[in-house]
C-alpha positions as CSV (number, residue, x, y, z in Angstrom):
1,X,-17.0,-9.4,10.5
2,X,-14.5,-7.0,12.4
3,X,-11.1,-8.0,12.0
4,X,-8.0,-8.5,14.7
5,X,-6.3,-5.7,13.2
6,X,-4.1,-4.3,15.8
7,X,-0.4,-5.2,14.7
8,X,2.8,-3.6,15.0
9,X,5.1,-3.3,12.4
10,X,7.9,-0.3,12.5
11,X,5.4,2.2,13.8
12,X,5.4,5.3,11.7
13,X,3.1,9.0,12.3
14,X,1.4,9.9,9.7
15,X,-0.6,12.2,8.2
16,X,-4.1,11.0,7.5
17,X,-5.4,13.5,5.6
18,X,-9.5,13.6,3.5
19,X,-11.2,17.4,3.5
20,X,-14.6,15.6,3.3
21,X,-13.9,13.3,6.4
22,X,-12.5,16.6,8.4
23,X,-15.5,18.2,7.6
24,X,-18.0,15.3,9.2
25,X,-16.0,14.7,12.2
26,X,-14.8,18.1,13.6
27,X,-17.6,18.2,15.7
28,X,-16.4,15.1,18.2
29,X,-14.4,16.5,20.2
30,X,-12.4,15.1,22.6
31,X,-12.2,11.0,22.4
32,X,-12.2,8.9,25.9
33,X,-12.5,5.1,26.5
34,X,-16.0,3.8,27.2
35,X,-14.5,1.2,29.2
36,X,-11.9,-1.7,29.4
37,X,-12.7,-5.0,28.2
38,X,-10.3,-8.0,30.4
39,X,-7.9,-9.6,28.3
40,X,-8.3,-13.1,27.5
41,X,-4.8,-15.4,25.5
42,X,-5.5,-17.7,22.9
43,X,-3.9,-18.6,19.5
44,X,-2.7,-15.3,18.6
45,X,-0.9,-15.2,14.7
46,X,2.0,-12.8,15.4
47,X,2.6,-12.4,11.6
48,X,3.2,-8.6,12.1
49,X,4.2,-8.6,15.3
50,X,1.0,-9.1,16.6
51,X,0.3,-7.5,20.4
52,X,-1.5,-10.7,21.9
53,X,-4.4,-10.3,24.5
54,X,-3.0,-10.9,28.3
55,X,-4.9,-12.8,30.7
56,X,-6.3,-10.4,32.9
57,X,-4.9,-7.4,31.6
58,X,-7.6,-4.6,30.9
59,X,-7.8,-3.2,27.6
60,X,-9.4,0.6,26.7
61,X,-12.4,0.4,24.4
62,X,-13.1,2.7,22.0
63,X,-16.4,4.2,20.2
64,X,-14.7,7.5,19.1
65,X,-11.3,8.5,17.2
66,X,-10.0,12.0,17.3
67,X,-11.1,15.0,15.2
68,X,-9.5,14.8,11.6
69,X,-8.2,18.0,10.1
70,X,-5.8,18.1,7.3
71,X,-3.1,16.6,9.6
72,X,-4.3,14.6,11.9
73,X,-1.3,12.2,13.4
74,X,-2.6,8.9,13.6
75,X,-0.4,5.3,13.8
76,X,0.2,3.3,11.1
77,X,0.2,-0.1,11.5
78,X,0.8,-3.8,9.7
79,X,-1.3,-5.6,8.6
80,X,-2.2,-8.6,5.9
81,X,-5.4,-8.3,4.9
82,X,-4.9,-11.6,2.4
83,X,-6.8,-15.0,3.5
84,X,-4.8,-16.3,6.2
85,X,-3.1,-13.4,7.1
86,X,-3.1,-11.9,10.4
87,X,-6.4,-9.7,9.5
88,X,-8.6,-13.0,10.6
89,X,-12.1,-12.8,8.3
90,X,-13.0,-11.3,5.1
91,X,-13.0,-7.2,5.3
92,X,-16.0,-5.8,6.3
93,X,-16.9,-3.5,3.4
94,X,-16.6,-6.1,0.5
95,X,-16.5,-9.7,2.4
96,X,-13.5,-10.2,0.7
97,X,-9.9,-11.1,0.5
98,X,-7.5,-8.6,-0.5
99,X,-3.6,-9.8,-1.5
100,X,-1.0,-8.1,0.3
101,X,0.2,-6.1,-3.3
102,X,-3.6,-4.1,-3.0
103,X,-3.0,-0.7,-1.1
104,X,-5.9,-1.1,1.6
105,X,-6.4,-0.1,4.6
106,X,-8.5,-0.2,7.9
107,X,-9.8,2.5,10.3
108,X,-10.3,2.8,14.0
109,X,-14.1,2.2,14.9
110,X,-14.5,6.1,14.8
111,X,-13.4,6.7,11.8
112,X,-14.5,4.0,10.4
113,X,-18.0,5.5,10.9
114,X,-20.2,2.5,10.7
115,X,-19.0,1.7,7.0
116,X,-19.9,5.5,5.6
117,X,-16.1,5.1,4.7
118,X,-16.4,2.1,3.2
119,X,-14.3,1.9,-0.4
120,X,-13.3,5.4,-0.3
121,X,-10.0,6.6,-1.0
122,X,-7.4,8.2,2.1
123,X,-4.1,9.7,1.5
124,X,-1.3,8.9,4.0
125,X,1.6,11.3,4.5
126,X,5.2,9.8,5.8
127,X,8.3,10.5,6.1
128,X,8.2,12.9,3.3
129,X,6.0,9.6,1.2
130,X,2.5,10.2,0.5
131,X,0.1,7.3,-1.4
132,X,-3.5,7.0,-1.8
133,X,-5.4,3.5,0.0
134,X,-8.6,2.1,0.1
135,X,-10.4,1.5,3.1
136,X,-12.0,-2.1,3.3
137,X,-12.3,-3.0,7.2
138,X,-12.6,-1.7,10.7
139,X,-10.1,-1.7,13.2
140,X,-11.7,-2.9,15.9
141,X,-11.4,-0.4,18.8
142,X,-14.3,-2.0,21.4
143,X,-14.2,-5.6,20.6
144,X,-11.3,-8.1,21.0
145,X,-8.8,-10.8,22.5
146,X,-11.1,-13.5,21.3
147,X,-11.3,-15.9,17.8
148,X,-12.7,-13.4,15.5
149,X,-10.1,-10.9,16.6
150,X,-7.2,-13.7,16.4
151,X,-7.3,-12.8,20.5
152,X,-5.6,-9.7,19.5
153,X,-6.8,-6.6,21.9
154,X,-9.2,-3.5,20.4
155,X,-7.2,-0.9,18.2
156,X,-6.5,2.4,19.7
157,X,-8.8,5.2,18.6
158,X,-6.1,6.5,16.1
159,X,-5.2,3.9,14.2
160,X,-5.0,3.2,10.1
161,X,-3.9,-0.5,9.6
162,X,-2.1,-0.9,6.4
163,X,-1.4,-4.1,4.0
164,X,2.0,-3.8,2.9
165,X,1.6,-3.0,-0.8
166,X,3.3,0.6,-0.6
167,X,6.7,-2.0,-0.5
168,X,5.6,-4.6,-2.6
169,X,4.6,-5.9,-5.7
170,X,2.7,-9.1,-7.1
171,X,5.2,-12.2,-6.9
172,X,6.5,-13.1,-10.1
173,X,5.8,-16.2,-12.2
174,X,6.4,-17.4,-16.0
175,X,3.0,-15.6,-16.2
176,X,2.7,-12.9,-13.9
177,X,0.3,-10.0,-15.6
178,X,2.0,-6.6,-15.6
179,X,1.4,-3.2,-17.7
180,X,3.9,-2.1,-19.4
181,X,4.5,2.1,-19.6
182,X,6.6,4.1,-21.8
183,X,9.9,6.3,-20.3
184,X,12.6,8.2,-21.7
185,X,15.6,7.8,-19.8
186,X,17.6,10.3,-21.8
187,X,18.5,13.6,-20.3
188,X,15.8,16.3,-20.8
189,X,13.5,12.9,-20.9
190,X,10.0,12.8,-18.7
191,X,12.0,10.2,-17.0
192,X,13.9,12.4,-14.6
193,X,16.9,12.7,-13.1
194,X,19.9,9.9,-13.9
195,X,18.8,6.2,-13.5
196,X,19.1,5.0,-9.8
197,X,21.2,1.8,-10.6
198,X,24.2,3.2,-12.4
199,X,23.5,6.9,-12.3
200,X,23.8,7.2,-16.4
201,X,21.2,8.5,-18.6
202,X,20.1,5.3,-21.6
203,X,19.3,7.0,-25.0
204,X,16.3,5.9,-26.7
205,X,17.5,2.9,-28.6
206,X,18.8,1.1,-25.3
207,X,16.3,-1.6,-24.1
208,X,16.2,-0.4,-20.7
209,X,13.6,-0.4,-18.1
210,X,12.5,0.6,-14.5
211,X,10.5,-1.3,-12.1
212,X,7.7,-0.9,-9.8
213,X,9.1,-0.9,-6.2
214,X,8.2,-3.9,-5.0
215,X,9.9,-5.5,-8.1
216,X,13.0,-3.4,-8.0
217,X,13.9,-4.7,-4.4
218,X,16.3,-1.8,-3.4
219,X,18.6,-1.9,-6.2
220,X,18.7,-6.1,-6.4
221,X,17.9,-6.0,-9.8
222,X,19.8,-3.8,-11.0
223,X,21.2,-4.4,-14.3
224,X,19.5,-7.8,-14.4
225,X,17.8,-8.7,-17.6
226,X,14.4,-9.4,-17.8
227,X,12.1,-11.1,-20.4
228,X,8.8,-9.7,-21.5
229,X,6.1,-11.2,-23.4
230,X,3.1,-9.7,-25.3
231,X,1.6,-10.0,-29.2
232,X,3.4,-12.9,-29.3
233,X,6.9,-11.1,-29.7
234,X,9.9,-11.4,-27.0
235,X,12.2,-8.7,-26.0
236,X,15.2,-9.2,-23.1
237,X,15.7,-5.6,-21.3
238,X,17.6,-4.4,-18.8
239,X,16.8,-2.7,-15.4
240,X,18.0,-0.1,-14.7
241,X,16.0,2.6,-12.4
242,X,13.1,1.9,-9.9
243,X,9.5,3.6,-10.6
244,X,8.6,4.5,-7.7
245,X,5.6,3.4,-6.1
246,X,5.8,5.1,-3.2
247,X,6.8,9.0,-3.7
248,X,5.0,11.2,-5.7
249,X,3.9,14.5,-7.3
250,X,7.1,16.2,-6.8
251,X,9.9,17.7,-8.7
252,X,12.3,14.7,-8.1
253,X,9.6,12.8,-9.5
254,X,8.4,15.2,-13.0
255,X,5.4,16.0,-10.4
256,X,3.6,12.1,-11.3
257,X,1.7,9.8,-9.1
258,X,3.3,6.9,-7.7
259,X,3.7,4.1,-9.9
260,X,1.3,1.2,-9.3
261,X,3.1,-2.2,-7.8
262,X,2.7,-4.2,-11.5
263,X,5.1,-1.3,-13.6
264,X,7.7,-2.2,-16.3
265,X,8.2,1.1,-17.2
266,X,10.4,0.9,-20.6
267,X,12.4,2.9,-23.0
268,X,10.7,3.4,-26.5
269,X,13.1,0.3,-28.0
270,X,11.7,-1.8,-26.0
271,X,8.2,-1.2,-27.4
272,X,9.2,-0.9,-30.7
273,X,11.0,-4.2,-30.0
274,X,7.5,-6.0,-29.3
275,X,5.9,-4.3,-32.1
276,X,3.4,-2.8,-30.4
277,X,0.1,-0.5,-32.7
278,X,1.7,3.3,-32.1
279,X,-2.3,3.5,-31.1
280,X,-1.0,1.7,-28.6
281,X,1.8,3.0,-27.0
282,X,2.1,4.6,-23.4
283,X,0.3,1.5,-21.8
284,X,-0.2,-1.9,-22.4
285,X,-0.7,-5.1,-21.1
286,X,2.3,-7.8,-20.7
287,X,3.2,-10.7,-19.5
C-alpha cells in the first residue's frame, strides 16, 4: 500500500547520494508531470505538519524523479512511519510498522523504482551530517488526497521522507534494552576531544558514560546518573558526553560511524564494575 508521505518538517537539502542508483538512473533525463490530479479534503493527520489536499486545487503527478549523481539535491521531509503515525499503512517493502527510533526512509515514485530499492541502504548528506537509512516505502508522487494517502497530495518527484530516528532514541523504561560500548575518555583516549558536558577529560577509573543522541537530549542529562543493569550486577554512572548518532567518519569524531540510537558508551570502570568476561568487552547487551 502507498503511503501519504508528503509532510513538512524544517525542510532541509540534502545530498542523496548511492553510485549504484546513479548508475541506473542517469539515463532519465529530464522529469515533467504526467498530469494534475484535483484535490479532494478529508481527515488529514497533520502530525508533521502535514500539507492537506485542497478542494479543487490541482496537484502535479509524478512517474519520474530527477537523475541521481553523487549529489543530487533532493528534500528531506518528516515523517512517522510507526502504526498510527502520519505514514497511513504498513510500508510497502516489508508490510510493516517501523518505530520512529529505526532510520527509514521513503522515496519519490521514481526512485523508488517499483520496489528494486526496496531494503537497500541510502546515505544522506546535511548540513555538514551524513547517516545511512533504509528504504521501506514509496512516496507517492501520482496518487493522493484520498484515505490511503491520509488526503495528503502526491510527493514531489525529489523527495526522501524520513522517520525521525537521526534525533532520537528508543523511550526509556525500567527495562529498556540498550548495548553497552567501551570509551576512554582520557586524553590521547579513542574517545576524542574533551567531554561535551563539562569539557574535562574522566581517567579510566571514573564511571562515566556518553549517550546516544536521542538519549543525551542536548546536554539535559548531563551529569545525571544513570543506572545500568546486566549479569545481574548494578553500577550508577554518570553522563557526561553525547555519542553521536548523527555525525560521522571525521576527525572530530576519531573517523567512526555514527553511533546507533540505543548507545551507553562507558568508561572501562564501568564495565569492570558489572563484571563483565574480558571475552566480552567492547559490546554488550544491557538493560
Amino acid at each position: 500500500m502507498a503511503n501519504s508521505l508528503l509532510v513538512f518538517a524544517s525542510l532541509l537539502l540534502i545530498v542523496f547520494s548511492n553510485p549504484n542508483l546513479a548508475a541506473s538512473l542517469r539515463a532519465v533525463g529530464s522529469c515533467r508531470a504526467s498530469g494534475y490530479l484535483p484535490g479532494r479534503s478529508g481527515n488529514c493527520n497533520t502530525e508533521n505538519y502535514s500539507d492537506c489536499c485542497e478542494d479543487g486545487k490541482k496537484y502535479p503527478q509524478y512517474r519520474c524523479s530527477p537523475p541521481v549523481t553523487s549529489e543530487t539535491p533532493a528534500t528531506m521531509t518528516l515523517n512517522s512511519f510507526a502504526r498510527g503515525g502520519d505514514g497511513g499503512g504498513p510500508s510497502e517493502c516489508d508490510n510493516k510498522y517501523h518505530p520512529d527510533h529505526e532510520m527509514v526512509v521513503a522515496l519519490s515514485t521514481g526512485w523508488f523504482d517499483g520496489m528494486s530499492r526496496c531494503l537497500k541502504n541510502i546515505r544522506i548528506n546535511a548540513n555538514g551530517n551524513s547517516v545511512l537509512a533504509k528504504v521501506v516505502d514509496e512516496c507517492d508522487s501520482v496518487n493522493g488526497c484520498d484515505k490511503e494517502h491520509d488526503f495528503q497530495p502526491p510527493c514531489a518527484n525529489n523527495i526522501v521522507d524520513a522517520s525521525p530516528a537521526y534525533r532520537c532514541s528508543p523511550p526509556v523504561t525500567s527495562h529498556t534494552q540498550v548495548t553497552i560500548t567501551l570509551n576512554s575518555f582520557t586524553e590521547g583516549g579513542e574517545g576524542g576531544g574533551p567531554s561535551e558536558c563539562d569539557n574535562k577529560y574522566h581517567n579510566d577509573e571514573e564511571k562515566v558514560v556518553a549517550l546516544s543522541t536521542g538519549w543525551y537530549d542536548g546536554g539535559s542529562r548531563c551529569g545525571k546518573n544513570i543506572r545500568i543493569h546486566t549479569n545481574g550486577k548494578s553500577v550508577l554512572a554518570k553522563v557526561v558526553d553525547e555519542c553521536d548518532s548523527v555525525n560521522d567518519c571525521n576527525e572530530d569524531h576519531d573517523f567512526q560511524p555514527p553511533c546507533h540510537n540505543n548507545i551507553v558508551n562507558a568508561s572501562i570502570a564501568v564495565w569492570n564494575a558489572l563484571v563483565i568476561l574480558e571475552s566480552q568487552i567492547g559490546e554488550h547487551h544491557i538493560t
